[in-house]
C-alpha positions in Angstrom: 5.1 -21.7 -17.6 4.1 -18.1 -17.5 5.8 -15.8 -15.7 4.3 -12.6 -13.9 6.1 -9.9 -13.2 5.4 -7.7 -10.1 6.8 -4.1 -9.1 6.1 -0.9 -7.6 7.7 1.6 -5.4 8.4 1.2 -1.8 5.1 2.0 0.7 3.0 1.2 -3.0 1.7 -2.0 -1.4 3.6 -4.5 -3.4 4.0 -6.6 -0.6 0.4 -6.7 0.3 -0.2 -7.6 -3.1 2.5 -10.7 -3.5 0.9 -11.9 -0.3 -2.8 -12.0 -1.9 -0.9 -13.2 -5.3 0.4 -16.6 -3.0 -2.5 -17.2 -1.1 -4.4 -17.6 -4.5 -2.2 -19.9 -5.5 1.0 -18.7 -8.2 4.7 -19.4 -6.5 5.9 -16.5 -5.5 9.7 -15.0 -5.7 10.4 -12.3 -3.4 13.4 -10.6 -4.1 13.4 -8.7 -1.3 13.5 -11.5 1.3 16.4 -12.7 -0.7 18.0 -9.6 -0.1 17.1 -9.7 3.4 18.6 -13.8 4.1 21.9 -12.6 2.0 22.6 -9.9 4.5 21.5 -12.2 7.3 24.0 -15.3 6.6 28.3 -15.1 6.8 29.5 -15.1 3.3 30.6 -12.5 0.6 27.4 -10.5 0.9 28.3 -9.1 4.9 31.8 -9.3 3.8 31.5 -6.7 1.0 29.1 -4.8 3.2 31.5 -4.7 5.5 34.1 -3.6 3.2 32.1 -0.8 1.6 30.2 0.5 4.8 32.8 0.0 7.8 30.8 -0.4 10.8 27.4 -1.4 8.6 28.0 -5.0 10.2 29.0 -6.1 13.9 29.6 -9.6 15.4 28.3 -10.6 11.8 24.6 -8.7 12.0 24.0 -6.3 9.7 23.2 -2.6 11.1 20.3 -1.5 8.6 19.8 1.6 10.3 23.8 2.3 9.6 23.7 1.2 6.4 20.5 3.1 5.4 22.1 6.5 6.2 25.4 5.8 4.1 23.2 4.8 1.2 21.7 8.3 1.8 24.7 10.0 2.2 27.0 8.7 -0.3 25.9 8.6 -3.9 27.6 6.3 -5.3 27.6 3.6 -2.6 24.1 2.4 -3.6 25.4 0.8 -7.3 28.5 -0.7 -6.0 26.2 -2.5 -3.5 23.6 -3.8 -6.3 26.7 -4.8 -8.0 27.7 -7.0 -4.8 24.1 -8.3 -4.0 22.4 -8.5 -7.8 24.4 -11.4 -8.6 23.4 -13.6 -6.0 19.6 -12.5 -6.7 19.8 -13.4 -10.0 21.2 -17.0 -9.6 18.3 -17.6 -6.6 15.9 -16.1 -8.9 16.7 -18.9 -11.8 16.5 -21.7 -9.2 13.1 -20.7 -8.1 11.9 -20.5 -12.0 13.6 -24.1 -13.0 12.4 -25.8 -9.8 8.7 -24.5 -10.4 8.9 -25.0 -14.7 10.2 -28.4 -13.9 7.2 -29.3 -11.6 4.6 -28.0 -14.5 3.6 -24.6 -12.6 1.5 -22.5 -15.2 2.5 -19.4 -13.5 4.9 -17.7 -11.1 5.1 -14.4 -9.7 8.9 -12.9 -9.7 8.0 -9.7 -7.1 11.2 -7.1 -7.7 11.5 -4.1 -7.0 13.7 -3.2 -9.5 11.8 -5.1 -12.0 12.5 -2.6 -14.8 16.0 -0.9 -13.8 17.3 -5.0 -13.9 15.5 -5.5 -17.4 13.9 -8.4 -15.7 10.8 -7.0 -17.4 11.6 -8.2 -20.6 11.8 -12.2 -19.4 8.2 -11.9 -18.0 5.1 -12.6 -19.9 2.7 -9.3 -18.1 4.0 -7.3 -15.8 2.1 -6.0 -12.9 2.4 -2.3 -11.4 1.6 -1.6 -7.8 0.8 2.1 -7.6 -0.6 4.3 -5.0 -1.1 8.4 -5.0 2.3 9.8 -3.7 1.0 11.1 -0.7 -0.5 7.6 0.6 3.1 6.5 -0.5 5.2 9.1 1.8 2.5 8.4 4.7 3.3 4.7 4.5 7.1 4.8 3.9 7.3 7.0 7.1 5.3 5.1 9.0 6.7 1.8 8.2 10.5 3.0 8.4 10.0 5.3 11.8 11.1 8.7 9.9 9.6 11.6 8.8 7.5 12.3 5.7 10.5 14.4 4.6 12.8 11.9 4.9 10.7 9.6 3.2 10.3 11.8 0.1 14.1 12.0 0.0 14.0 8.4 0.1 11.3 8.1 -2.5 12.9 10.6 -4.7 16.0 8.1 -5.1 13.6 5.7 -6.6 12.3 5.1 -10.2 9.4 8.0 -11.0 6.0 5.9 -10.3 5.1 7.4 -13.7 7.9 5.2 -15.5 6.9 2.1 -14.2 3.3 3.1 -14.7 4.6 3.2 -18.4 5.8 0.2 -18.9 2.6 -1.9 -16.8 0.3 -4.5 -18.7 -1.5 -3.9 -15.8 -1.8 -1.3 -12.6 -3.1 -2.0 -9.4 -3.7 0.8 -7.6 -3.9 0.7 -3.8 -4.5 3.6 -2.6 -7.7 3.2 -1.4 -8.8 0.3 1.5 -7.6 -2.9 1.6 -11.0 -4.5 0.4 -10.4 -2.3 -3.0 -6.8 -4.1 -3.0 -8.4 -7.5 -2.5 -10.9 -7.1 -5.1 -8.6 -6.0 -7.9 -6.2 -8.8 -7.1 -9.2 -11.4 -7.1 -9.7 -9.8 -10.7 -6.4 -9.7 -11.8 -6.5 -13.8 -11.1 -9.7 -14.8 -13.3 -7.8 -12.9 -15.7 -4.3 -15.2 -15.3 -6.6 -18.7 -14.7 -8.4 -17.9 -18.8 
């Protein structure tokens, strides 16, 4: 079993992509629903939330919005909570990849956005690169998250450069252009994995 790789910054389009990646057929592991159903369920994820961020969690829901604006305001706090969450990724992350290898699948998609700052990179066989101009980026991440572009460049700027993943691509898809563009590059990209 192969395993794809898939990345980019937040408002590149990664998403967009992973959903065209599973509708042509590869498994798909998002990470960042993973995330999302950790801090949804009781357990040691809201707990430690909780604990870092008092506040970030009430009658056991998770205040995004709350915790958003701490990661922004407190340097250090985003670490501690990859340190709290990463764990339970990782072990979700190698059930997906024996449950598929075990049932013959001759590729997966892992779709993380911290492909490269995990080293995950290294355990895939191509890694994918969704990148868009930085502009189209700002526009999106503001849109999508209800704040300005400002904000959204301060938001951006705590991210890995798009350059550096750029870098370390076998392959970019760029998206910055319409969604039939998008489409057509990732109908490319899967001749390429089915050879």
């Amino acid at each position: 079993m192969k395993v794809l790789g898939l990345t980019g910054g937040m408002g590149m389009g990664k998403s967009t992509v992973a959903t065209l990646l599973r509708k042509a057929g590869p498994p798909v592991f998002d990470a960042d629903a993973e995330v999302r159903r950790l801090q949804s369920v009781p357990g040691p994820v809201l707990d430690g939330i909780q604990a870092m961020v008092p506040g970030a969690v009430r009658s056991g829901v998770l205040d995004r919005v709350v915790l958003r604006q701490a990661v922004m305001e407190q340097a250090g706090l985003l670490p501690r909570l990859e340190a709290l969450i990463h764990p339970h990724v990782r072990r979700a992350r190698a059930r997906f990849l024996a449950f598929w290898r075990a049932r013959g699948a001759r590729w997966v998609v892992l779709d993380i956005p911290l492909l490269f700052e995990t080293g995950m990179q290294r355990q895939c066989d191509h890694v994918l690169v969704v990148s868009a101009p930085r502009w189209v980026q700002a526009r999106r991440v503001a849109a999508r998250r209800g704040m300005t572009q400002a904000e959204a460049r301060a938001l951006m700027a705590r991210q890995t450069p798009d350059a550096l993943r750029v870098r370390g691509a076998d392959t970019v898809l760029r998206t910055g252009r319409s969604m039939k563009e998008t489409r057509r590059q990732v109908r490319r990209f899967v001749r390429m994995l089915r050879v």
